[in-house]
C-alpha positions, 0 to 999 in steps of 0.5 A: 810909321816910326817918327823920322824926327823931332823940331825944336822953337827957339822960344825967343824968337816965337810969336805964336801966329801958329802958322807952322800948327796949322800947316803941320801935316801929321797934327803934331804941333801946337801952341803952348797952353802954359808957357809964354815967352818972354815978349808973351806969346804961347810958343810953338811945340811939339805934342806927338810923336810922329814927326816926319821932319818934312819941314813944312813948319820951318818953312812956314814960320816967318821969324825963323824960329824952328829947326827941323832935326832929321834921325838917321836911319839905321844901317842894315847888319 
């Protein structure tokens, strides 16, 4: 199945609970081995691509911090 969208963390206001990585069903989702925010938390990110903006993480996540972006689909010619 092609991915039908993509999240994007505001890292400022992300407190790594991993909530939405633990609730993701397609497993694309996780908290950043390498980056830390500015309050020092490993951020959440986005490690696959498939995707299928069902939103579950933005839901889930208790400060807000992740926007889900749904690709458009194509018109049929």
């Amino acid at each position: 199945m092609p991915p039908k969208g993509r999240i994007a963390v505001d890292e400022l206001f992300c407190k790594g609970c991993g909530l939405c990585v633990e609730n993701c069903p397609q497993k694309v989702l996780a908290l950043s081995p390498v980056r830390i925010n500015a309050k020092g938390y490993h951020p959440a990110e986005q490690v696959g691509d498939g995707c299928t903006a069902c939103a579950i993480c933005a839901t889930i996540c208790p400060d807000a911090a992740i926007t889900v972006f749904r690709f458009k689909k194509e018109a049929a010619v």
